[in-house]
TORVOGU-368434 format. One line per field, with one value per residue (C-alpha): residue number from 0; residue in one letter; chain; x, y negated, z. Coordinates in steps of 0.02 Angstrom, whole numbers, plus 50000, padded with zeros to 5 digits. Each point is the difference from the previous one (the first is absolute). Layout:
N
kepa <- NUM; ... $
nuke <- a; ... $
tise <- A; ... $
px <- X; ... $
py <- Y; ... $
pz <- Z; ... $
This chain:
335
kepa <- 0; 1; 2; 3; 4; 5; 6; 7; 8; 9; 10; 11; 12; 13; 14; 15; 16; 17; 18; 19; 20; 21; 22; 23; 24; 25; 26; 27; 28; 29; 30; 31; 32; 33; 34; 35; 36; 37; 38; 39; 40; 41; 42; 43; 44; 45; 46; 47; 48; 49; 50; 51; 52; 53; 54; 55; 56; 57; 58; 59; 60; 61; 62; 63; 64; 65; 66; 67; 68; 69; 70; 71; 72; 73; 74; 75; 76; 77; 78; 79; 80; 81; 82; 83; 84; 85; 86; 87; 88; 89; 90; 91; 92; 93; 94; 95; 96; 97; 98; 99; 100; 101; 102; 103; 104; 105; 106; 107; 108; 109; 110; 111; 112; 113; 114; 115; 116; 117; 118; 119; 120; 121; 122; 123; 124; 125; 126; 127; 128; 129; 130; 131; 132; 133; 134; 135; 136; 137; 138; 139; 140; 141; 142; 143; 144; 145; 146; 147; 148; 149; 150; 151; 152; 153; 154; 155; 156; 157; 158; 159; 160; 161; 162; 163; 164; 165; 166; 167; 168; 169; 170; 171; 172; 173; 174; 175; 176; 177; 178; 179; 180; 181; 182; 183; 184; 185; 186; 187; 188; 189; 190; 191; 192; 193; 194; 195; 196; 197; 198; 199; 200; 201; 202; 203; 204; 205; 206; 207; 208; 209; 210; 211; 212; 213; 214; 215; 216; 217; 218; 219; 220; 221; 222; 223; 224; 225; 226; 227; 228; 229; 230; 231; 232; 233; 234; 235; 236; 237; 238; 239; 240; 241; 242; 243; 244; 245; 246; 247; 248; 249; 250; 251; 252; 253; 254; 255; 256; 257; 258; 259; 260; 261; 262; 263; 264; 265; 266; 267; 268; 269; 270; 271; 272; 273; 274; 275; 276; 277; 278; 279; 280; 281; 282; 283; 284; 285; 286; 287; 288; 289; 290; 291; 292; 293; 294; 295; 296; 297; 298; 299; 300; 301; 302; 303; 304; 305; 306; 307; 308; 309; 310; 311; 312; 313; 314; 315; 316; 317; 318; 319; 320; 321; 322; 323; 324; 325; 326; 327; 328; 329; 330; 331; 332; 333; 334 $
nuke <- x; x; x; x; x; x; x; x; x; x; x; x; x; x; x; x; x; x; x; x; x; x; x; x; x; x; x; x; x; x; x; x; x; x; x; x; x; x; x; x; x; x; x; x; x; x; x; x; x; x; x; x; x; x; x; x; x; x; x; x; x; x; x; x; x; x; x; x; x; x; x; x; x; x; x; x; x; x; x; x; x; x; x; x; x; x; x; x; x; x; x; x; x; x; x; x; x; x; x; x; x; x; x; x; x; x; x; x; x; x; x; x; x; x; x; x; x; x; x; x; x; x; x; x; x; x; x; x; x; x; x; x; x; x; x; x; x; x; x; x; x; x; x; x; x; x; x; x; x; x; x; x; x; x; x; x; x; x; x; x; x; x; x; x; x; x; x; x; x; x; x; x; x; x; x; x; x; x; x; x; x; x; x; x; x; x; x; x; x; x; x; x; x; x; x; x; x; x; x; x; x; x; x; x; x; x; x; x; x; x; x; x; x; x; x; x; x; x; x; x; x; x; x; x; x; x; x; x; x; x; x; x; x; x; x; x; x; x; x; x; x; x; x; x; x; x; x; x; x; x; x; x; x; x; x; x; x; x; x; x; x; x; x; x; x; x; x; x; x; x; x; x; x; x; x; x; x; x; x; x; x; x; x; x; x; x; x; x; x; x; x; x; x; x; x; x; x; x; x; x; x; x; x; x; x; x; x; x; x; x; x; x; x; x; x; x; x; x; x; x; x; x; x; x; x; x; x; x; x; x; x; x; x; x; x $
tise <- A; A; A; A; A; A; A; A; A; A; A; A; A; A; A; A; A; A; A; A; A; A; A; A; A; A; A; A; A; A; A; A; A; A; A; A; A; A; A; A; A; A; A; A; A; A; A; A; A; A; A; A; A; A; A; A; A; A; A; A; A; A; A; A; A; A; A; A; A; A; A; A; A; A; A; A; A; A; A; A; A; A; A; A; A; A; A; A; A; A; A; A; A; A; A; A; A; A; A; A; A; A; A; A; A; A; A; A; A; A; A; A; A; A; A; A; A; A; A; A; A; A; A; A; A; A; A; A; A; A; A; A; A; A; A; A; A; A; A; A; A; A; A; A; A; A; A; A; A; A; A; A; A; A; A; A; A; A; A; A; A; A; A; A; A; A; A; A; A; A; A; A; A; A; A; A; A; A; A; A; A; A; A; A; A; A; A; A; A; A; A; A; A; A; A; A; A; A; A; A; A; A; A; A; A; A; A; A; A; A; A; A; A; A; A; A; A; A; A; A; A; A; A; A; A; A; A; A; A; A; A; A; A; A; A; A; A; A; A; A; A; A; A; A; A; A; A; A; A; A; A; A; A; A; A; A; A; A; A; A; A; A; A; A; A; A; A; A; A; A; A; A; A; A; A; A; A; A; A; A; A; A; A; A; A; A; A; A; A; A; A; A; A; A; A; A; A; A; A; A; A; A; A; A; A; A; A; A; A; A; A; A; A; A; A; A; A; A; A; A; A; A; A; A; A; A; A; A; A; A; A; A; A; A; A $
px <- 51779; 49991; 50128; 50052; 50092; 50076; 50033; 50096; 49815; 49875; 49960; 49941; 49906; 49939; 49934; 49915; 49873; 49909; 50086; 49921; 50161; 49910; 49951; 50139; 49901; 50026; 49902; 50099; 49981; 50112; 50043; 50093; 50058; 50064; 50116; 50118; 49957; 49976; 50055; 50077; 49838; 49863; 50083; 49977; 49804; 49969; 50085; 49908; 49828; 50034; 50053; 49843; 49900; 50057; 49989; 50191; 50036; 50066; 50080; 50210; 50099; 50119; 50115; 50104; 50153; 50068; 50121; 50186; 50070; 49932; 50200; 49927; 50147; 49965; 50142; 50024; 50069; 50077; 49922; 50112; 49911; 50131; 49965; 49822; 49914; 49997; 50194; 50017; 49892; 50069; 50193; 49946; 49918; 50150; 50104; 49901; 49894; 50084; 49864; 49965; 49885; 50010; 49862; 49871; 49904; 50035; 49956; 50013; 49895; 50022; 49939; 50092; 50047; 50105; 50062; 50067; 50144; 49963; 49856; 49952; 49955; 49914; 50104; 49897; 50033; 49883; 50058; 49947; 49940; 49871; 49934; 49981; 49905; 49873; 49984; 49981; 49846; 49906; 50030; 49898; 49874; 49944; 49912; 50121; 50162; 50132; 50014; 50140; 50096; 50072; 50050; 49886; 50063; 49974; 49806; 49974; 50044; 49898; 49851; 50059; 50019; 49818; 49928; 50076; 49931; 50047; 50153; 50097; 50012; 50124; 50055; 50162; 49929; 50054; 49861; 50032; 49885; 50006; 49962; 49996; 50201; 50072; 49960; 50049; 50051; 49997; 50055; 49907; 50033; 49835; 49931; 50179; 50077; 50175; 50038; 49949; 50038; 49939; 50038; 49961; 49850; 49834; 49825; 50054; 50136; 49883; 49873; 50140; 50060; 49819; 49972; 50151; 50005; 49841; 49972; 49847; 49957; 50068; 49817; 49967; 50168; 49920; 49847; 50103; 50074; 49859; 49875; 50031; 49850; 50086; 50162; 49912; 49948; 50169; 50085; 50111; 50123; 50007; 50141; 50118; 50004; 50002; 50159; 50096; 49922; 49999; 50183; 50053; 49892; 50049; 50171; 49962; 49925; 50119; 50141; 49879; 49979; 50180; 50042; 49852; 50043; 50191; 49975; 49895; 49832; 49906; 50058; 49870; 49844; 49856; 49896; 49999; 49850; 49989; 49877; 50003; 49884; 50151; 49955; 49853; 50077; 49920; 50102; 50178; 49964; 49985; 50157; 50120; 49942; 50062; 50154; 50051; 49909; 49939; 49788; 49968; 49831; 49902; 49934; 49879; 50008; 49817; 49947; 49991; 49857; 50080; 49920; 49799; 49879; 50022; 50197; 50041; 50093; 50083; 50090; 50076; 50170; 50042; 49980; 50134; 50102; 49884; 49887; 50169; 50027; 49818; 50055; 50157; 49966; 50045; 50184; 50164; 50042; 50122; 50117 $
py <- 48691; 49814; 49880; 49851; 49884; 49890; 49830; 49818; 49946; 50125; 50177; 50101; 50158; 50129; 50188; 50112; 50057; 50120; 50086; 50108; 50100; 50064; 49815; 49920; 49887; 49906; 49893; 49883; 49880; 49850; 49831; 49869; 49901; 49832; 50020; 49840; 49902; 50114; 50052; 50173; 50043; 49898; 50100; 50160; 49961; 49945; 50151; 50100; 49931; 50038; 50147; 50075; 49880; 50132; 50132; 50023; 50032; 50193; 50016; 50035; 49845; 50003; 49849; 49906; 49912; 49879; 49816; 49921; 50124; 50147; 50083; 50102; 50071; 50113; 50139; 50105; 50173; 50160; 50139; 50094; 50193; 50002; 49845; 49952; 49867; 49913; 50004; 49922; 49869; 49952; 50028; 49896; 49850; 50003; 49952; 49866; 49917; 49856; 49984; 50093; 50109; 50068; 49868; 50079; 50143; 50046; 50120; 50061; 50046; 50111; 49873; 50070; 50171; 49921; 50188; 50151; 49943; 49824; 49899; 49824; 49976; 49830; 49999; 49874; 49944; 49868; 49937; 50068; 49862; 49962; 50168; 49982; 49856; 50073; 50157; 49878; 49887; 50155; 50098; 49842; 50102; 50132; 50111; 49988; 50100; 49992; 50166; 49904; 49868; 49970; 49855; 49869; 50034; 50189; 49982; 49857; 50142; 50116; 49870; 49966; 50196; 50045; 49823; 49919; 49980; 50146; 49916; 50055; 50165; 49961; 49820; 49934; 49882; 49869; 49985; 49845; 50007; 49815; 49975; 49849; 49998; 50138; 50077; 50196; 50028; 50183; 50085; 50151; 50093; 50067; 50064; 50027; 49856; 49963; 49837; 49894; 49829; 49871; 49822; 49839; 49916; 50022; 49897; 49895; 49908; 49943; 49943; 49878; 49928; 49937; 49947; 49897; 49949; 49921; 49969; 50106; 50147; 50168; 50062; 49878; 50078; 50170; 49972; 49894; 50157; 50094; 49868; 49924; 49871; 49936; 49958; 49911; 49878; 49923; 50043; 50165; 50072; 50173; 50029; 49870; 50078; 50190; 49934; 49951; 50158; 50145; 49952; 50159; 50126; 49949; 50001; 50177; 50101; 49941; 50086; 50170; 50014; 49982; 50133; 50120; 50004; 50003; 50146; 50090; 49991; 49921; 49936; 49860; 49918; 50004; 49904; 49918; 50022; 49880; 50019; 49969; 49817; 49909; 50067; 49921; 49835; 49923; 50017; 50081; 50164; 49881; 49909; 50167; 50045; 49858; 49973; 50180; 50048; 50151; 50049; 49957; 50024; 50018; 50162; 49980; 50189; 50009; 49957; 50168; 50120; 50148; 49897; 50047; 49914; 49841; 49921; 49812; 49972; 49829; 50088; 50098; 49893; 49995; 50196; 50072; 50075; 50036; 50098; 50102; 50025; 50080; 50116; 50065; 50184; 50029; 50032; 49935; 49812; 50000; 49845 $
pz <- 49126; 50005; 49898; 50094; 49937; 50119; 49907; 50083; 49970; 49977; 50047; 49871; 50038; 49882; 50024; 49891; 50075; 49864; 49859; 49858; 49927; 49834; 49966; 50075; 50073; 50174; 50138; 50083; 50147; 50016; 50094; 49974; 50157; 50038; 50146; 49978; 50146; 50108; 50153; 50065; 50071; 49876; 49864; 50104; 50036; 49816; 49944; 50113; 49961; 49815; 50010; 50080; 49890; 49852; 50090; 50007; 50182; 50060; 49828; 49971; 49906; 49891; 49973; 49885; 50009; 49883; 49968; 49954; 50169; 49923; 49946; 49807; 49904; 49848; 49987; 49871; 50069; 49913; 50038; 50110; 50077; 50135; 50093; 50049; 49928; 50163; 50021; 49833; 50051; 50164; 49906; 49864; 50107; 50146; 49822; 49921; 50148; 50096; 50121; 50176; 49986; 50196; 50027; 49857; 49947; 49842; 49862; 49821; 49863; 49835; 49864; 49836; 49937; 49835; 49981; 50077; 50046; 50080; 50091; 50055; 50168; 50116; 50179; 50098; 50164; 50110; 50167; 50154; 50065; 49840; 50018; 50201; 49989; 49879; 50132; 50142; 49927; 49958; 50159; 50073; 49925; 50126; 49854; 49860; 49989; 49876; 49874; 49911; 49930; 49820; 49897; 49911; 49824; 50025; 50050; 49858; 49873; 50074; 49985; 49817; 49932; 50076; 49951; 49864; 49818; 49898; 49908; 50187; 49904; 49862; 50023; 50094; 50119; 50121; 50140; 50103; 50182; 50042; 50179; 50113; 50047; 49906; 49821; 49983; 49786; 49961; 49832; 49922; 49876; 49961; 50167; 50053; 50105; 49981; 50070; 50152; 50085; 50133; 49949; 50131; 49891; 50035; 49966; 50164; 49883; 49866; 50133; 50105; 49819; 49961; 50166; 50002; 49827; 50029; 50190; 50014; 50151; 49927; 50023; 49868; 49917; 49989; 49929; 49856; 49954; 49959; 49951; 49803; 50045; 50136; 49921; 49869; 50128; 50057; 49840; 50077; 49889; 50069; 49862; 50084; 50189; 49927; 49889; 50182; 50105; 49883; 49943; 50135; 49939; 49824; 50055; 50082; 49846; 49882; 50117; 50007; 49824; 49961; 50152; 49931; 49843; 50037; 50137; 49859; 50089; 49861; 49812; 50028; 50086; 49923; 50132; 50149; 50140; 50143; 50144; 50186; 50050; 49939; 49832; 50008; 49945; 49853; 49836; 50115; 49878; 49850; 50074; 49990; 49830; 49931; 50094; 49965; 49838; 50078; 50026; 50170; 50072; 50178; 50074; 50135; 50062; 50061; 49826; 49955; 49941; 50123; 50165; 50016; 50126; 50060; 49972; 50049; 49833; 50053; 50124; 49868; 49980; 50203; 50011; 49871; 50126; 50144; 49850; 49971; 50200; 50008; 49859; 50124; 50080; 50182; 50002; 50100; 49955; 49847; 50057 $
C-alpha cells in the first residue's frame, strides 16, 4: 500500500515496503515533491517519474483528506439495542448539523466506550468535490488505483500510535501536524484518539510575515526558519513574527482543552507534539511551551529505531500522515 499525501505544496509519498512482525521492524521508501508551480501535466510527469524512481508504480493508494471544510462533530450517544448505530448517527446529525451534507461523503467512527450505557463518536463529512479532485490527479496515473480514502487526522494517529515515543501509551496528548496551509490538532488519550480539527494556518503564514516584514524572497523566508545562524545575521526575532502567526493555533488549543476536558475526554494535557515541515520552525515548540505552560516538543516520525536499512530522516516531518496512509489495509474509503 502506498501513503500519499496530497499537500497545497508538496506530495508526500510513503510505503512500507518490508516488515518483520516479531521485530516490528519496517523498510520504507519515501518522496517528498515540490509540485507548486506546476502545471496539470508537469505535476503529472514529475509525479510519474518519482514514482517509478521508488519503485512505487502498480501499487493501490490510499488517501487522506483534511482542512477548515472538513464538517467533525463529536456526539455522545446512549446506547440504544433497538436502533442501529447508524440511525442514531444520521438522527443525531439531521438535529445538530446546519450544513448540506447532499454534496459530501461522510462517515463515523467509534472513538469512546465511557460505559455500557453510552459512547462518543467522530461524524466527519468532506465535500465531494475535495475528495474528487484527489481521485482525479491520481487517476492521471495509469498504474495507480485508489483502495481508499480517509481523513488526515485519522492517518496522523495511526503514524503516531505505531511511531511515537513510548509516553503515547499513558499520556493525554495534543499532536499538532503543521503543514504548508492547514495544521490537523488531534487529541489522544493514550493511544486512543478523541478529538480532531483542521484550522487555516500552516508554515506558508510564517514564511509571507518574514518575507514582508523584511522585504526578502520567501525562499530566503524558509531557510530563516530553520537556520539560527542565519537570523543572527540581520538581527531576526523569530519570537516577534511567531507572536502575530501562531496567535490562531494558540487561540485553537486553548478552546480544545477547555472542550476535552469539559466533554470528559481528558482531566489534562500533559504534552504537546508538533510535527509536519511547519514544525520545523526554529524555537515555534519553545514558543507554545511558554505561551501555554504546557511541554511541547517535535517528533520527526522517521526518527525512530523501528525503520532498518537505509531511511532519509529529514523527510521525517513532511511524511506524518502519508507514513499513517501506508499503514491503511485495502478496504472501502471511510468518508
Amino acid at each position: 500500500m502506498i501513503g500519499i499525501d496530497l499537500g497545497s505544496k508538496f506530495v508526500k509519498i510513503c510505503k512500507i515496503v518490508n516488515t518483520e512482525k516479531k521485530k516490528k521492524e519496517y523498510s520504507i521508501v519515501s518522496a517528498v515533491v515540490d509540485i507548486s508551480n506546476l502545471s496539470g501535466t508537469e505535476k503529472t510527469d514529475k509525479f510519474t517519474a518519482v514514482l517509478k524512481k521508488i519503485g512505487c508504480l502498480d501499487d493501490s493508494v490510499y488517501l487522506a483528506v483534511g482542512g477548515k471544510d472538513i464538517i467533525n462533530r463529536d456526539i455522545l450517544l446512549k446506547r440504544n439495542k433497538l436502533i442501529d448505530i447508524k440511525d442514531q448517527v444520521n438522527n443525531e446529525v439531521v438535529n445538530t448539523i446546519s450544513e448540506d451534507l447532499g454534496k459530501t461523503y461522510s462517515s463515523f467512527s467509534v472513538i469512546k466506550n465511557n460505559s455500557d450505557k453510552e459512547y462518543n463518536i467522530i461524524f466527519s463529512a468532506a465535500p465531494m468535490e475535495k475528495v474528487n479532485a484527489k481521485f482525479s490527479f491520481i487517476n492521471t496515473i495509469d498504474a495507480l488505483t485508489v483502495s481508499g480514502v480517509t481523513l488526515e487526522d485519522f492517518a496522523l494517529a495511526n503514524a503516531f500510535v505505531e511511531f511515537g515515543p513510548n509516553y503515547k501509551n499513558s499520556e493525554n496528548i495534543i499532536l499538532i501536524n503543521i503543514g504548508y496551509a492547514v495544521s490537523n490538532v488531534i487529541v489522544m488519550n493514550g493511544k486512543e484518539l478523541v478529538f480532531i480539527k483542521d484550522i487555516d494556518f500552516g508554515g506558508q503564514d510564517i514564511t509571507r510575515d518574514i518575507s514582508n516584514f523584511y522585504s526578502i524572497p520567501e525562499k530566503l523566508s524558509e531557510e530563516l526558519k530553520r537556520r539560527d545562524d542565519l537570523r543572527q545575521t540581520i538581527n531576526f526575532n523569530m519570537k516577534n513574527i511567531l507572536k502575530k502567526d501562531v496567535a490562531t493555533l494558540i487561540e485553537t488549543l486553548f478552546r480544545t482543552i477547555e472542550h476535552c476536558i469539559t466533554r470528559q475526554f481528558i482531566v489534562s494535557v500533559d504534552r504537546i507534539v508538533l510535527t509536519g515541515g511547519g514544525a520545523m520552525t526554529e524555537g515555534i515548540d519553545n514558543f507554545i511551551q511558554d505561551t501555554l505552560g504546557i511541554p511541547t516538543e517535535k517528533w520527526n516520525p522517521l526518527d525512530n529505531n523501528k525503520f532498518v536499512g537505509y531511511v532519509n530522516k529529514p523527510q521525517g516531518f513532511y511524511l506524518p500522515i502519508a507514513l499513517g496512509l501506508a499503514l491503511e489495509k485495502e478496504k472501502k474509503a471511510n468518508v
